[in-house]
ZAMARGU-4260 file (C-alpha; in steps of 0.2 Angstrom, whole numbers, plus 5000, padded with zeros to 4 digits):
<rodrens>
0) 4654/5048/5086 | 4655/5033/5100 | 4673/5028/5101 | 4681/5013/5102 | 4696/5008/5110
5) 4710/4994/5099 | 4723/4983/5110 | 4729/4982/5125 | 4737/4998/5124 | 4718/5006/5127
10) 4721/5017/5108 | 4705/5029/5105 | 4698/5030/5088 | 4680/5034/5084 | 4669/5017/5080
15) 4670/5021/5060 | 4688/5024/5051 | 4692/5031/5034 | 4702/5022/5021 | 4711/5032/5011
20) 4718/5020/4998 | 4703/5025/4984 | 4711/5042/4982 | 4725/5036/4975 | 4726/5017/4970
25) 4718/5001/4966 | 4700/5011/4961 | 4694/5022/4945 | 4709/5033/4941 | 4700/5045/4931
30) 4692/5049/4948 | 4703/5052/4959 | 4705/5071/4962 | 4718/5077/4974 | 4708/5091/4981
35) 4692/5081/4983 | 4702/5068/4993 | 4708/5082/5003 | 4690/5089/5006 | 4685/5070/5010
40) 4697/5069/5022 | 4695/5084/5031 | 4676/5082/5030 | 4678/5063/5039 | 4686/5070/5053
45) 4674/5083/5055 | 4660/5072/5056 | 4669/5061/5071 | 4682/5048/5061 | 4700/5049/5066
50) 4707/5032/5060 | 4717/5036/5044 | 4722/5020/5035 | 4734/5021/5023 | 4750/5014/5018
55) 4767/5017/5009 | 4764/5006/4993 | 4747/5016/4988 | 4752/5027/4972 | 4764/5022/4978
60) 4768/5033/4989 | 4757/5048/4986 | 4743/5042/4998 | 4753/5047/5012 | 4758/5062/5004
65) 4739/5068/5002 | 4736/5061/5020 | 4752/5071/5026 | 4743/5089/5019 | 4729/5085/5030
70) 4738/5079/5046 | 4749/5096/5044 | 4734/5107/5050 | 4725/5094/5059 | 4737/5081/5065
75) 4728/5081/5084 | 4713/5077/5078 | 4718/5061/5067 | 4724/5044/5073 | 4737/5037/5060
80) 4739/5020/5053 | 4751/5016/5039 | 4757/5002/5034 | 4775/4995/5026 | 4782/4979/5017
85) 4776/4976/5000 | 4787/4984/4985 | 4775/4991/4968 | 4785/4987/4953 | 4779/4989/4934
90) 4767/4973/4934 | 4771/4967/4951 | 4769/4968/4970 | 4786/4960/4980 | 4788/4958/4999
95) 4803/4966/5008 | 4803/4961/5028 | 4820/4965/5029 | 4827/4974/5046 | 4834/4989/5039
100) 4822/4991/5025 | 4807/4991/5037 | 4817/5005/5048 | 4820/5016/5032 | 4802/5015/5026
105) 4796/5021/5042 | 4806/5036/5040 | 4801/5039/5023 | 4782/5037/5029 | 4784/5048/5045
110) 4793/5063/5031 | 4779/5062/5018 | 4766/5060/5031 | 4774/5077/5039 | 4771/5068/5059
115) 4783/5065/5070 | 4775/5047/5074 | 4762/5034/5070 | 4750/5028/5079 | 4748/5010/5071
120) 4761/5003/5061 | 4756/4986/5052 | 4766/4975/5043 | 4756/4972/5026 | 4763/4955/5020
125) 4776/4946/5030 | 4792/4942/5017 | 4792/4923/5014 | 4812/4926/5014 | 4812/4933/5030
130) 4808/4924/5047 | 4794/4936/5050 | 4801/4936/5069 | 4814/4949/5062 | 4804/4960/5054
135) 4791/4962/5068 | 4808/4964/5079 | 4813/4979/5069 | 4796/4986/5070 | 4796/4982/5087
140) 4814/4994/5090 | 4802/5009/5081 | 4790/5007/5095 | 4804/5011/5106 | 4814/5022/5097
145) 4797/5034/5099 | 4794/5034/5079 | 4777/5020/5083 | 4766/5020/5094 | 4758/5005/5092
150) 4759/4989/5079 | 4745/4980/5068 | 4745/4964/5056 | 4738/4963/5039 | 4730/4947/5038
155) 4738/4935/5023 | 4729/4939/5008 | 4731/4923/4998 | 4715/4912/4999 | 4720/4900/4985
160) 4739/4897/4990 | 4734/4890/5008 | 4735/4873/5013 | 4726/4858/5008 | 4710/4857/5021
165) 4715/4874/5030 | 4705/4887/5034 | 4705/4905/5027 | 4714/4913/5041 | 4723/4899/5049
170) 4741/4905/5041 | 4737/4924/5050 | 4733/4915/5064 | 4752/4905/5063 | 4761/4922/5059
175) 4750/4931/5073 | 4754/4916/5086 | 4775/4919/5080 | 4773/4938/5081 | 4764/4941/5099
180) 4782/4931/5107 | 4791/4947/5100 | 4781/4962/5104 | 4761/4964/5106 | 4750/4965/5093
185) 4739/4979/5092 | 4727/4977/5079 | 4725/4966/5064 | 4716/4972/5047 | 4706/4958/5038
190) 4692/4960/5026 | 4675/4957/5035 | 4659/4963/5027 | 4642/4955/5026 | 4648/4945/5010
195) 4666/4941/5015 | 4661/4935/5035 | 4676/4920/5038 | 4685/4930/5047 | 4671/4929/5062
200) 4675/4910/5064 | 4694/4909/5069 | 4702/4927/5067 | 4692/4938/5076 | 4687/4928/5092
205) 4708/4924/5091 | 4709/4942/5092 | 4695/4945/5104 | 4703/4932/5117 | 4717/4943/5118
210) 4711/4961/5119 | 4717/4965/5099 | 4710/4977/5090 | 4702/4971/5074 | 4702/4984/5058
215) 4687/4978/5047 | 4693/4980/5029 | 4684/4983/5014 | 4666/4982/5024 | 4656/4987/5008
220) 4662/4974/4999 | 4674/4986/4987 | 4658/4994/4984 | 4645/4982/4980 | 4637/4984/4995
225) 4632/5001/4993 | 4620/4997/4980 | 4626/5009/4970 | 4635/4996/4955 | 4625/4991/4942
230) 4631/4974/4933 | 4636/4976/4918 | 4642/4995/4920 | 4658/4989/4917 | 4676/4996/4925
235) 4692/5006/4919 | 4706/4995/4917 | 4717/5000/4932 | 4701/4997/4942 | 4705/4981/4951
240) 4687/4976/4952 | 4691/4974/4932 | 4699/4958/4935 | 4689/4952/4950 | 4679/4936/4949
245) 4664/4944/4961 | 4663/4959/4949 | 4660/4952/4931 | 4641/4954/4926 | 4635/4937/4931
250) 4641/4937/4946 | 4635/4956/4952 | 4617/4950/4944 | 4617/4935/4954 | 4622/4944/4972
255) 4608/4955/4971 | 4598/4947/4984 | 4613/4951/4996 | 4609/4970/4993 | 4591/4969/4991
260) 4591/4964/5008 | 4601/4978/5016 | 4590/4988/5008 | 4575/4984/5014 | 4584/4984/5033
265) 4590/5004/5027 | 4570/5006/5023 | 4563/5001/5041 | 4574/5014/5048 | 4571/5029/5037
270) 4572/5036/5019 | 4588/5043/5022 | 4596/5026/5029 | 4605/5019/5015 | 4611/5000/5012
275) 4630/5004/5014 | 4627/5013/5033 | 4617/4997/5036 | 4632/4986/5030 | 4645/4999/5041
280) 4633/4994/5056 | 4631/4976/5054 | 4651/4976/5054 | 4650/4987/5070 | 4640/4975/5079
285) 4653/4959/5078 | 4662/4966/5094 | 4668/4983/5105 | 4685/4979/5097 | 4679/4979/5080
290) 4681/4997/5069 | 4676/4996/5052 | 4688/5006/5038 | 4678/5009/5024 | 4686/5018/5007
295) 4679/5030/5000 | 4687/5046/4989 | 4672/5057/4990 | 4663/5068/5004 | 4647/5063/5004
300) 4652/5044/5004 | 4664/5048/5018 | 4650/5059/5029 | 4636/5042/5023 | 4648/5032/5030
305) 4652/5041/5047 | 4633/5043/5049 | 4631/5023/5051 | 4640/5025/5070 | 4623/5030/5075
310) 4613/5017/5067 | 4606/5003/5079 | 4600/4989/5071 | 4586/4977/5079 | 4587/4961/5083
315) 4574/4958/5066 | 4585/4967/5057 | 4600/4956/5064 | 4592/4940/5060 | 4587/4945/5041
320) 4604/4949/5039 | 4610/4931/5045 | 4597/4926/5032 | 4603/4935/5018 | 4608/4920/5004
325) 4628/4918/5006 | 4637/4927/4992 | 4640/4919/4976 | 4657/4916/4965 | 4675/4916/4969
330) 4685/4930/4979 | 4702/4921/4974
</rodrens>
């Protein structure tokens, strides 16, 4: 697989990661199969994948538990991101930014993740009760104390809490502006897909200015890209596309169009090209620094998806792309 290299510190990965939250969190419970996660995981980094995304608050916690089995046989063949600050309650996610918690959660991921350190450390959500200039310090001291290698920024999830006129990104941007004067940023994860593109206006050229990495999350648009949903199929209640305004059946019916067009794209370059690879390498084309992280909890989706590294798409295919009809209904 072609490799790609996020930040300044020149960190190898192959062009395609693995997320590994499905396996555990956030998707279909009743599908989510310990040993097949483990067979996914293995079979990605046999096909050429090496980034590992995961984090302490998926299970919580048994993510980097499953990822941690795999890393014990094969830990110099993976490159290890994890990420720490939000809190899973009963019916509740919290921030904690706070110094000393930040230091004992990283000890807690390096234990279950049985490494003795990690590659990219990213600091999901900063703590609104926290100047996040302390957190990223004491994340920053783990870089030195040789626990970290390297450290990322999850981009501000909350589209409807921003500020009057502002754009998507701006307030990642702010907290990313604040966080370079401590330590260098690495890599930042935001969602980019070819149905979620706004981070290709502000976030990533802010980050391709200064030679950051850029961690494409959720590139198949939590699946719907893959052309494999059927609207109306419905979804179990811990599945969080249950509850999600771009997944009731109205709104997959309308969206349509957005994978009929990948499709016909996958069609011009084979029968065996399928709408998500073509997805994975529109993602891949948005910059060198660019690395897409698709989920997946299966080993045929996880091999699909490594397969798409080698996918070149044309300029005709590019363009059709662009024209696809913009996605419609609320992602709040």
């Amino acid at each position: 697989m072609e490799r790609r290299t996020i930040g300044a510190g020149a960190l190898d990965v192959g062009a395609i990661g693995l997320g590994c939250m499905p396996m555990s969190w956030a998707y279909t419970g009743s599908r989510q199969r310990g040993e097949e996660s483990l067979r996914t995981v293995h079979s990605a980094l046999d096909a050429g994948v090496s980034l590992l995304d995961t984090a302490d608050m998926y299970g919580p916690f048994t993510n980097e538990l499953l990822v941690g089995r795999v890393l014990r046989e094969r830990r110099a063949d993976a490159f290890v991101s994890t990420k720490c600050g939000l809190l899973v309650g009963e019916q509740h996610i919290v921030a904690n930014g706070r110094p000393g918690y930040v230091k004992r959660a990283c000890d807690a991921s390096l234990r279950r993740l049985q490494t003795d350190v990690i590659d990219l450390y990213q600091l999901h959500r900063a703590d609104p009760e926290v100047p996040v200039e302390e957190t990223w310090g004491a994340m920053a001291e783990l870089v030195t104390a040789g626990k970290v290698r390297a450290l990322g920024l999850c981009a501000v999830g909350a589209r409807a809490g921003r500020r009057a006129g502002a754009a998507l990104h701006d307030g990642t941007i702010r907290q990313l502006e604040r966080v370079q004067q401590v330590f260098p940023v690495s890599a930042v994860e935001a969602e980019l897909s070819v149905w979620s593109p706004e981070a290709l206006d502000a976030l990533l050229p802010w980050c391709r200015s200064r030679g950051v990495g850029f961690l494409a999350a959720m590139p198949l648009g939590n699946g719907y890209l893959t052309g494999t949903l059927t609207p109306g199929q419905g979804f179990e209640p811990d599945d969080v596309r249950a509850r999600h305004p771009r997944f009731t059946s109205e709104m997959m019916a309308a969206n349509q169009p957005v994978v009929a067009g990948l499709r016909r794209v996958a069609e011009r370059h084979g029968p065996e090209v399928t709408p998500a690879q073509v997805a994975l390498a529109w993602v891949l084309t948005r910059g060198r620094q660019v690395v897409p992280v698709p989920g997946a909890k299966r080993e045929r989706w996880a091999v699909e998806n490594a397969r798409a590294a080698s996918l070149e798409l044309t300029a005709a295919d590019l363009t059709e792309i662009a024209e696809l009809p913009a996605a419609q209904g609320s992602w709040d």
